[in-house]
BAKESE-248910 format. One record per residue (C-alpha): x, y, z; residue in one letter. Coordinates in steps of 0.001 Angstrom, whole numbers, padded with zeros to 6 digits, always signed. Layout:
N
XYZa;...
END
This chain:
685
+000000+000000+000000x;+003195+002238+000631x;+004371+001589-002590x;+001024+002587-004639x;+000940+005771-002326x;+004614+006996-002951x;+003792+005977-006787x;+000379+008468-007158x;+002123+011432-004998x;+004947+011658-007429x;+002247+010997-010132x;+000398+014088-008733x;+003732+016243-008349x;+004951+015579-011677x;+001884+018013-013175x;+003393+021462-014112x;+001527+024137-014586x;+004826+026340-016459x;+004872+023061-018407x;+001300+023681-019389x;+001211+026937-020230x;+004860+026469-022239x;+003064+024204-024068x;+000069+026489-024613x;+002249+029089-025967x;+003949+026274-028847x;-000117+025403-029718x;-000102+029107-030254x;+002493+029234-032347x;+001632+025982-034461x;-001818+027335-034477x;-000586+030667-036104x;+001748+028432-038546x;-001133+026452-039892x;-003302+029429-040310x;-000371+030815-042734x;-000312+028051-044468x;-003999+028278-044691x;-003812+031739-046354x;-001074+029980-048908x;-002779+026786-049661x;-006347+028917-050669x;-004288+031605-052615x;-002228+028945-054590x;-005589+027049-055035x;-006896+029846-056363x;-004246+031121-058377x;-003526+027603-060219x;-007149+027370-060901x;-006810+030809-062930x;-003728+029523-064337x;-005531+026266-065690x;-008785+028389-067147x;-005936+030652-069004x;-004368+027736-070666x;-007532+026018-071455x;-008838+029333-072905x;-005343+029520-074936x;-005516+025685-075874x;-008690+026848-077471x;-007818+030050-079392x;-005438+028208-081122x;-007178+025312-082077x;-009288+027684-084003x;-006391+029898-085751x;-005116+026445-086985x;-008107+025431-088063x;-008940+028551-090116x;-004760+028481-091736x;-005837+025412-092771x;-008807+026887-094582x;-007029+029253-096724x;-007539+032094-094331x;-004945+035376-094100x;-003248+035317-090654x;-004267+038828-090152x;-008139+037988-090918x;-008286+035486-088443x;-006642+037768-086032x;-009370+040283-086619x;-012163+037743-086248x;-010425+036295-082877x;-010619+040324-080934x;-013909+040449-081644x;-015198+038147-079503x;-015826+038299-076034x;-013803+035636-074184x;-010040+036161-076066x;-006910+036515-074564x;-005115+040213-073915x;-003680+039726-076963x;-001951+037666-079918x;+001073+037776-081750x;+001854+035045-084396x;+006158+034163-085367x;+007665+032903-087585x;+011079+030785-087148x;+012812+033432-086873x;+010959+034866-084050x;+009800+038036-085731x;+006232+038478-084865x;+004626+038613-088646x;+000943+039519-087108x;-000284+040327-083862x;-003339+042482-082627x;-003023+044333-079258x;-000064+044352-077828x;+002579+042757-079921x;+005214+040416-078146x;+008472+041171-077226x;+010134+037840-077471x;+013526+038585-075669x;+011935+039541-072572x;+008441+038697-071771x;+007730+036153-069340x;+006725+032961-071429x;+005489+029659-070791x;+005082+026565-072651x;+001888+025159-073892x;+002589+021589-072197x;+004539+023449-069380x;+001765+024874-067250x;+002846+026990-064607x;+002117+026911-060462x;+002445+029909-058523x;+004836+029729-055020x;+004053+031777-052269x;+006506+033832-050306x;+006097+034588-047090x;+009115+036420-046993x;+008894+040031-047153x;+011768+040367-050257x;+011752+037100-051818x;+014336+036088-054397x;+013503+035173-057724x;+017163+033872-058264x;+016423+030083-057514x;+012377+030117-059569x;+012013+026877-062483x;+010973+028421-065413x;+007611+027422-065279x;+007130+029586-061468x;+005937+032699-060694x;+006384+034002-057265x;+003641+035483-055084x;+005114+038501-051948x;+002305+037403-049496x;+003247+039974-047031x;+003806+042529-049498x;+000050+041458-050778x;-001739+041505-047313x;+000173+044718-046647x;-001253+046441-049625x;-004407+044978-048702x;-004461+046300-045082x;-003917+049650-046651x;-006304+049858-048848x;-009195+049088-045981x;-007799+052224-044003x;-008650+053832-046960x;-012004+053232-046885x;-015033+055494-046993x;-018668+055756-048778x;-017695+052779-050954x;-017039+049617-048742x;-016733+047288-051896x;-014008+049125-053653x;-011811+047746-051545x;-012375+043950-052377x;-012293+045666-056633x;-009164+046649-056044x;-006165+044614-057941x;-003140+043812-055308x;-001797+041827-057490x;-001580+041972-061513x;+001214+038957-063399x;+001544+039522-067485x;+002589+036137-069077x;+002296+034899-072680x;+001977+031387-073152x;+003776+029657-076760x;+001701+027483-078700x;+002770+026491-082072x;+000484+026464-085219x;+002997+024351-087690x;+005953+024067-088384x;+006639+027121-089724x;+004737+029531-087255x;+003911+030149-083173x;+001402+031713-081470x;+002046+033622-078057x;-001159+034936-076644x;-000748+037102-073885x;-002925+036637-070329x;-003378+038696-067161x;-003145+036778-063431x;-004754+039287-061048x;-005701+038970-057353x;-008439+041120-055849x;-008694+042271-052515x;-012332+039767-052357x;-009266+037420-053002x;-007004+038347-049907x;-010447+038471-047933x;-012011+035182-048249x;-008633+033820-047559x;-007956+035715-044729x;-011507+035462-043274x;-011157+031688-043400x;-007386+031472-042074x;-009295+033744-039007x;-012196+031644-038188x;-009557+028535-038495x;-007107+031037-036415x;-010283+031752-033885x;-011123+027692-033403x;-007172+027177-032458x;-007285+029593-029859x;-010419+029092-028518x;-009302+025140-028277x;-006100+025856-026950x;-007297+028222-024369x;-009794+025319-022938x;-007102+022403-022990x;-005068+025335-021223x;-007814+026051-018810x;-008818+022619-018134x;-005536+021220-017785x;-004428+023646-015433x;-007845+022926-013435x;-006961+019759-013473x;-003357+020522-011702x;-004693+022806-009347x;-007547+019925-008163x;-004243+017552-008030x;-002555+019833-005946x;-005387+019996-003641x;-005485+016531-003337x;-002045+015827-002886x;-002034+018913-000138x;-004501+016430+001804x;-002723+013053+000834x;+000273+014983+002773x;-001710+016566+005134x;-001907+014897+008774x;-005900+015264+009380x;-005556+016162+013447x;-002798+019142+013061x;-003216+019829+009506x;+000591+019948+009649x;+002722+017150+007502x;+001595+013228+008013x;+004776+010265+007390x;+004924+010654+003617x;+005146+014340+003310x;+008023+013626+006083x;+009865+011129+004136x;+009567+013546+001189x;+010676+016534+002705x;+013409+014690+004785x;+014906+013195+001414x;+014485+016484-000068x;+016649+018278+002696x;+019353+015345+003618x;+020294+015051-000268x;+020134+018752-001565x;+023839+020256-002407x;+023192+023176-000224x;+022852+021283+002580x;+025956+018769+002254x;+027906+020247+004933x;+025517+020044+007077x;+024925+016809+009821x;+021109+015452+009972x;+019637+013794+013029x;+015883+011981+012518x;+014222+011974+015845x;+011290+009375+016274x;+009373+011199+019563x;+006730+009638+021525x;+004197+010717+023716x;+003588+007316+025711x;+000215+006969+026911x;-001531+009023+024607x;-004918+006319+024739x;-004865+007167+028842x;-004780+010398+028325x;-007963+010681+026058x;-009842+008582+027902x;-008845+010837+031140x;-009919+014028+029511x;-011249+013445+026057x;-010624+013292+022177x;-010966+016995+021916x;-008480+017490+024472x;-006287+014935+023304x;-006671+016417+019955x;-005531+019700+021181x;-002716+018396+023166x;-001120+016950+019692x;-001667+020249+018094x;-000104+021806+020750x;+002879+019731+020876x;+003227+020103+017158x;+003089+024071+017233x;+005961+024252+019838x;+008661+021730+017664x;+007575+023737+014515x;+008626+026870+016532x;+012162+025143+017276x;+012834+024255+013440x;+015540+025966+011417x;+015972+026156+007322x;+015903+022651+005999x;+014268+020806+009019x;+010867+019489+008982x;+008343+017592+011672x;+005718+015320+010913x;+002793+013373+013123x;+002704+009795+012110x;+000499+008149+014548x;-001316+008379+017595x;+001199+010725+019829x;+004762+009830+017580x;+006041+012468+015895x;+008834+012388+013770x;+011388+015620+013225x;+014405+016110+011193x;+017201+018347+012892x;+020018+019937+010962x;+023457+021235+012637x;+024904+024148+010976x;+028061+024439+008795x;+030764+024861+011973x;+028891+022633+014649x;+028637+019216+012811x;+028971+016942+015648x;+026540+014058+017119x;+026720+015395+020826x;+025855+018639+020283x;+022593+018003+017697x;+021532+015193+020444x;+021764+017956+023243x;+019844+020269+021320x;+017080+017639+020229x;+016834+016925+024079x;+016565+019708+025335x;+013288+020474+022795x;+011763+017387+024157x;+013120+018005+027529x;+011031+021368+027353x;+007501+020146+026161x;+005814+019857+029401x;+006093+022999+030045x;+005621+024800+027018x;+002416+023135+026561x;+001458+024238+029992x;+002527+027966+029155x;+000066+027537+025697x;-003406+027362+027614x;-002752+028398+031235x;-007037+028489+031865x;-007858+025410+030403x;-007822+022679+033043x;-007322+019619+031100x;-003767+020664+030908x;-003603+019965+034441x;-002376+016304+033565x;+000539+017374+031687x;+002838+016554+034413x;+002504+013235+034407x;+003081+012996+030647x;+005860+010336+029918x;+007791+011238+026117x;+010383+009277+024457x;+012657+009831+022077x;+015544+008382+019974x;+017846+009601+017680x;+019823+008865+014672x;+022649+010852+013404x;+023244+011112+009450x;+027221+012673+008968x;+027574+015806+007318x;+029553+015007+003706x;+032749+015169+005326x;+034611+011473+003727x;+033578+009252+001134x;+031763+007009+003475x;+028931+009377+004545x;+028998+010927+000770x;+027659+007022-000034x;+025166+007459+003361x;+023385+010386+001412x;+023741+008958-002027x;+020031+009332-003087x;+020257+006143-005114x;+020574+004259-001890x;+019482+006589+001208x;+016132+005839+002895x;+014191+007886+005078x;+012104+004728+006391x;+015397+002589+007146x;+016523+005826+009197x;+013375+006359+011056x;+013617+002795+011827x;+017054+003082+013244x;+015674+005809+015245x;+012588+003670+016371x;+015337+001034+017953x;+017016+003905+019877x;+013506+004711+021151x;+012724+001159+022214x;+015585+000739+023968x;+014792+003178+026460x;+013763+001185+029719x;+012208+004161+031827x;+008676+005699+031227x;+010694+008912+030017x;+014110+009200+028214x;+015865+010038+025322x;+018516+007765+023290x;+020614+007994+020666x;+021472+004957+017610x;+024478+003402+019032x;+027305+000748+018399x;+025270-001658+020477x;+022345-001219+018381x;+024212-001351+015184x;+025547-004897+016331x;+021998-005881+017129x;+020971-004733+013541x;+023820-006686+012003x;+023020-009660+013718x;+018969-009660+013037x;+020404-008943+009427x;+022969-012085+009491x;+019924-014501+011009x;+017733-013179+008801x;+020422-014459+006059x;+021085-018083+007706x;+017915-019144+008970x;+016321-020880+005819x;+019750-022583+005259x;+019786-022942+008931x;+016576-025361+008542x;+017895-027088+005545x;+020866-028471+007014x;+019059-029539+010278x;+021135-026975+012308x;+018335-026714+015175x;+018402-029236+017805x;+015911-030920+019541x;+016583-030319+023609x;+014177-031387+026046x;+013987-030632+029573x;+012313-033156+032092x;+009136-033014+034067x;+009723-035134+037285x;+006921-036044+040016x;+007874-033748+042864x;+006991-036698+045599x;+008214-039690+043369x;+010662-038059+041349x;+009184-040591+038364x;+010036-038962+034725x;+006539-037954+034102x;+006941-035827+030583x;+008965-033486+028550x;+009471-030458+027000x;+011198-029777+023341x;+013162-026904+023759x;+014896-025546+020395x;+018695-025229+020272x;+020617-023669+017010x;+023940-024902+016757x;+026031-023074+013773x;+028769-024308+011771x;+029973-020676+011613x;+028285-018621+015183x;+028357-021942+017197x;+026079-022424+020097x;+023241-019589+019386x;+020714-019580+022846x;+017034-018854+022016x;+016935-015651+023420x;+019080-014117+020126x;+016833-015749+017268x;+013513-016426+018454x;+012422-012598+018498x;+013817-012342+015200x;+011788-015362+014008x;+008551-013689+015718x;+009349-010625+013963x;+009611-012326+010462x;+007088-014779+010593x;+009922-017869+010325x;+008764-019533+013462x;+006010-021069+011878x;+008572-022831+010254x;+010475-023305+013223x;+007468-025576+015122x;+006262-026921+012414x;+010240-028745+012229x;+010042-028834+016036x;+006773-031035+015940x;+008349-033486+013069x;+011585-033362+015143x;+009867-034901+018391x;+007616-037006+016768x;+010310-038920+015043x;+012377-039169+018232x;+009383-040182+020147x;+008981-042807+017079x;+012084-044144+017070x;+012212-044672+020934x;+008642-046684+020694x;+010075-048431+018258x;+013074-049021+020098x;+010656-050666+023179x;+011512-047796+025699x;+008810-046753+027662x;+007989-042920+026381x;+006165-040340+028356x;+004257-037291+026717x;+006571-034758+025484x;+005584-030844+025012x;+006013-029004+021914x;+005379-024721+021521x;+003494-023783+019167x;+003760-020097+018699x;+000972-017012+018696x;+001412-016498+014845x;+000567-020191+013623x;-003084-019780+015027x;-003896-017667+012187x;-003401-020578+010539x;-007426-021662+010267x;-006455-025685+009771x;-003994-025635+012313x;-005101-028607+014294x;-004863-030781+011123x;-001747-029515+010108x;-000506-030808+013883x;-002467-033598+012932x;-000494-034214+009397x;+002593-033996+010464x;+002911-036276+013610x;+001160-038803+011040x;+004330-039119+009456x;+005590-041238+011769x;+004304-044158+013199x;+003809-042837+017000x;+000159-042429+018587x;-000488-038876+019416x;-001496-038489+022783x;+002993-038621+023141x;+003035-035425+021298x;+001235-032370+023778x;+000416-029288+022224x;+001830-026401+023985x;+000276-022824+023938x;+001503-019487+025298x;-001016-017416+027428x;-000806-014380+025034x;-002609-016583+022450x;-005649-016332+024510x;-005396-012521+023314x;-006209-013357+020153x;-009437-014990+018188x;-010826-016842+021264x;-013695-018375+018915x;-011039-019322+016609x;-008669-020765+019741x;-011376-023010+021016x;-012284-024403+017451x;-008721-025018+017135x;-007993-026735+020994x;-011475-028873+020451x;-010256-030537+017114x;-006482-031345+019113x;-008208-032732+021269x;-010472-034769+018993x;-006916-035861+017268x;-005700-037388+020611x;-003608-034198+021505x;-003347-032997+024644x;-003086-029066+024812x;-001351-026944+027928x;-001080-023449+028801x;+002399-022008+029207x;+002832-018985+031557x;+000003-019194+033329x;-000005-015979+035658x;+002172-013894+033295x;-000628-012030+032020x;-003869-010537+032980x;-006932-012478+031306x;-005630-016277+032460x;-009026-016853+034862x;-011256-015653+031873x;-009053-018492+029757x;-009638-021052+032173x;-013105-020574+032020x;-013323-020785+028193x;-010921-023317+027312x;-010710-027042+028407x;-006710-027137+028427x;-005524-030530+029785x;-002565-029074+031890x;-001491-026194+032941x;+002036-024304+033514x;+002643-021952+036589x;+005042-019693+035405x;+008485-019401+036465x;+008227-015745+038373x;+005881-017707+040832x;+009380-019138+042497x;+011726-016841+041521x;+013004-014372+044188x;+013693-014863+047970x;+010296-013826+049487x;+008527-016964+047817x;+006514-017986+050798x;+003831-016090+052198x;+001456-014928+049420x;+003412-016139+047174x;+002116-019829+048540x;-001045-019279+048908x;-001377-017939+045094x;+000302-021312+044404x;-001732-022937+046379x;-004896-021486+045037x;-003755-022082+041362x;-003654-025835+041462x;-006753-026534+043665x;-008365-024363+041024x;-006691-026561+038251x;-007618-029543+040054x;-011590-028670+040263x;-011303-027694+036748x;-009939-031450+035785x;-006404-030360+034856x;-002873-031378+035277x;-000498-029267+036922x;+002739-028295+035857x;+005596-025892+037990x;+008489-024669+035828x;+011145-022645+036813x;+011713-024653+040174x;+015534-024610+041643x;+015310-025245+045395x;+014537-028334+047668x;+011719-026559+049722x;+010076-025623+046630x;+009862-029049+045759x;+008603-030229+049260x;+005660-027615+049150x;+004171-028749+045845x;+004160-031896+046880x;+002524-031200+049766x;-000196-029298+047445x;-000541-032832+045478x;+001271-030692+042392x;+001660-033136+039217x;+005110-032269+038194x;+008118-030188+038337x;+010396-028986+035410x;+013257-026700+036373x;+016898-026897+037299x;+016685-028439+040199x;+015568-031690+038589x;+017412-031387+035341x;+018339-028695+032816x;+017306-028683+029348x;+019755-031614+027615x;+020670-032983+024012x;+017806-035902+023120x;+020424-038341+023731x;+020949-037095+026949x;+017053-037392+027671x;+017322-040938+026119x;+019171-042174+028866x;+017237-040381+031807x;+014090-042429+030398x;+016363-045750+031197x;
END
């Protein structure tokens, strides 16, 4: 869900408005370009189409003086007879070889410098659009066109204007004399002379069309302008409320990560050291349930007003949840130590009580701000001082979330209700090493590194070997001897120690197998079975499947539970502890006492044995009410038809009062420590 959030913000950021209206500006542009070549394309259109009539009027003029040669008639007669009539050309000279015009009526043709074309070589105009063209580089068959020279002379001939309003679209802007050479035979040519003119109507039409065209592209452009930049202003919006923390309107976590990426990377700021500081105000739930939402509500918006006040250029502070607050320190250019941007962030958490007391002296919900508890941790990002912090702040590689997280460790190692820690050495190690199991533990499983350890339970009167319990053990070809205590957190966090009881079932059952097999007598041995795996809704037949494996009854194999499961889905638990039972499993509860809902379990579940936990007979002071809880527990357990099970047991009189209190068994060092199963073999003998 992070992912598809950090992909539409920079989706949403990546609209430009200067982009837009850039772009506007080239549509204006193009728009103005295509109503040019408008104004071209209709006047060579038009001007091509007058060509064409001219040559077919031509083509037809002398079809008829060759006709009438060929009928005996005098060159000059037929020239008479042709400017006469009505549709003619300007006039007609006739050659001979020798290019001296022999008869001719109008104007006669001056062959060495008159623009002429040939019959089969009709001619096309090109327009200019430049305001002195050269005629150097025209094909003979080309006439040239000045465009602006044309609209020019048509603009002045409107300011002209005055009682007649059509005399300007009469007027001629543009008049072309051509003759065009036909021959007659052999022996003679005609040139007939024609007139291309272009009338201000001409330039009009043209230049009324190019407008409306001109008129369209602007309107259009100015709505795609208009609606696009709409439609950035709307993103903005939104993307001012994705960033937006709903409570203090101020920045939520992604705006922080943005802005602290922003600040940490930029040139300016390269000199500069960075500290992220992950803030918490513990017991924020109590404190709204004390005195309100509102006034919870308020007391985060006050809290966020007074760090906002302490921030300098290119620092930042976020709410991310609840009362946690994350803030982004900078030192400046000459004080780029650790120690002294710690002492300042301290000192601004240090100071919160009683600023936010100062903010709202009158209002009496404030009155609980001295027992406010606030932690805080730290982590310290080097200014660009070597080439191993320039590769810290690489923005390839840097992230904001791995540095908050670092900062989140510091926090949680803080032991007291109030405090303030920075990322250490100690912490780095601890990273490292989550990082390292992390690495070996699939391998880990592979090879069969964990070991199956199991710990006696012994009658306390009898001392009779009653049961077991499979303890896990990692022993690494490379670390050695690993205790639980360093991977089974790590597992919890990840989600591996599914995997881990799932090979911690198998394990026992085939040990348990074998020894049947063997024709030892075997006892019931306990196997954990962590919080996660209930999630699992087929749980109990998974169990089930896997001790099937192996040819070993199940009521050897008991199910083991931890009291915080009980937290959990208790509908779900109870469907799950019914079917183990069903499957011939027996099914305890470990740490009975450790937590705060165990009666309400007892009532709800029917576990076959239970576990008092260790911190019932740990401690000098034991006796007293100490014993009487004890004793209190198993009679309870008893009524309720369960086994009883004390772990964590070390001295003699220990032993001598649960037997006295008709306790079923005893697992702790004073019996027998947790040993290798070959170990445990030999205590069954």
């Amino acid at each position: 869900m992070r992912n598809n959030m950090e992909t539409t913000i920079k989706k949403m950021k990546s609209g430009s408005i200067i982009g837009q209206i850039a772009l506007f500006v080239l549509s204006l542009c193009g728009s103005a370009i295509v109503v040019a070549m408008v104004i071209v394309a209709l006047t060579a259109v038009s001007m091509n189409s007058r060509f064409s009539e001219a040559f077919f009027t031509t083509n037809k003029t002398v079809e008829r003086i060759k006709a009438d040669i060929e009928n005996g008639k005098d060159y000059n007669k037929v020239l008479e007879l042709i400017q006469i009539e009505e549709k003619r050309p300007l006039a007609i000279s006739i050659a001979n070889k020798k290019d001296n015009v022999i008869a001719h009526y109008g104007e006669a043709a001056n062959l060495k410098t008159a623009k002429i074309f040939n019959y089969d070589e009709e001619p096309f105009v090109q327009i200019s659009l430049e305001s002195v063209p050269d005629d150097s580089d025209l094909e003979e068959n080309e006439i040239r066109i000045n465009m602006p020279n044309m609209v020019r002379e048509f603009y002045e001939s409107t300011r002209g204007l005055n009682e007649n309003a059509t005399q300007v679209f009469q007027d001629e802007l543009f008049t072309y004399n051509y003759w065009i050479k036909s021959p007659i035979n052999d022996d003679y040519t005609a040139y007939t002379k024609n007139e291309l003119v272009i009338y201000g109507k001409d330039c009009a039409i043209a230049i009324a069309i190019a407008a409306i065209l001109g008129v369209v592209f602007v309107i259009s452009s100015f709505a795609g302008l208009f609606r696009t930049i709409g439609n950035i202003i709307s993103q903005r919006y939104y993307l001012r409320l994705l960033l937006s923390d709903p409570i203090t309107g101020g920045n939520n976590e992604f705006a922080f990560e943005q802005n602290a990426f922003k600040n940490i990377t930029h040139i300016i700021y390269k000199k500069s050291g960075f500290a992220i500081v992950d803030l918490s105000l513990e017991k924020y739930q109590n404190y709204c349930t004390l005195y309100g939402v509102d006034e919870g509500e308020k007391l985060l918006k006050g809290i966020e007003s007074i760090l906002k006040s302490n921030l300098h250029s290119g620092e930042t502070v976020s709410r991310v949840s609840g009362g946690n607050y994350l803030l982004l320190l900078r030192t400046d250019k000459i004080s780029i130590d650790e120690k002294g941007l710690a002492g300042r962030a301290k000192a601004i958490v240090d100071s919160l009580p009683e600023k936010l007391a100062a903010i709202d002296k009158d209002n009496s919900s404030l009155s609980g701000l001295g027992n406010i508890h606030l932690k805080a941790g730290m982590y310290y990002i080097p200014p660009v001082i070597n080439e191993d912090a320039k590769k810290r702040r690489d923005k390839k590689t840097l992230s904001i979330k791995n540095l908050c997280i670092k900062a989140g460790m510091a926090k949680g190692a803080i032991t007291e209700d109030s405090g303030f820690m920075v990322y250490n050495h100690d912490m780095w190690e601890k990273e490292i090493w989550e990082s390292k199991v992390e690495d070996m533990m699939e391998e880990a499983l592979i090879n069969e590194e964990f070991q199956v350890y199991i710990q006696p339970k012994y009658h306390p009167a009898t001392e009779e070997l009653l049961g077991g319990e499979a303890l896990v053990r990692w022993i690494s070809p490379t670390e050695g001897f690993i205790s639980p205590g360093q991977f089974i957190p790590i597992f919890e966090r990840t989600g591996f120690v599914t995997k881990l009881d799932d090979y911690m079932i198998a394990h026992t059952a085939k040990l348990q197998s074998e020894w049947l097999a063997a024709g030892k007598e075997i006892v019931p041995i306990s196997v954990n079975v962590s919080r996660a795996h209930f999630a699992k809704p087929d749980l109990a037949e998974h169990i089930r499947d896997l001790v099937a494996q192996y040819p070993l009854p199940n009521k050897y194999i008991e199910i083991e539970l931890t009291e915080s499961a009980f937290f959990d889905d208790k509908n779900a638990l109870l469907t799950t502890v019914h079917k183990l039972q069903e499957y011939g499993f027996e099914v305890s509860m470990d740490d009975f006492g450790s937590g705060y809902s165990s009666l309400n379990s007892l009532k709800d579940l029917p576990l076959n044995v239970l576990k008092l936990d260790a911190e019932f007979f740990r401690g000098e002071d034991f006796g007293g009410r100490g014993e009487i809880v004890v004793s209190e527990a198993i009679s309870l357990a008893k009524k309720l038809d369960m086994r009883i099970v004390a772990e964590g047991v070390e001295k003699k009189e220990q032993v001598d009062f649960l037997a006295g209190q008709n306790c079923d068994m005893i697992q702790g060092y004073y019996f027998a420590k947790p040993m290798p199963a070959n170990e445990y073999e030999e205590r069954m003998k």
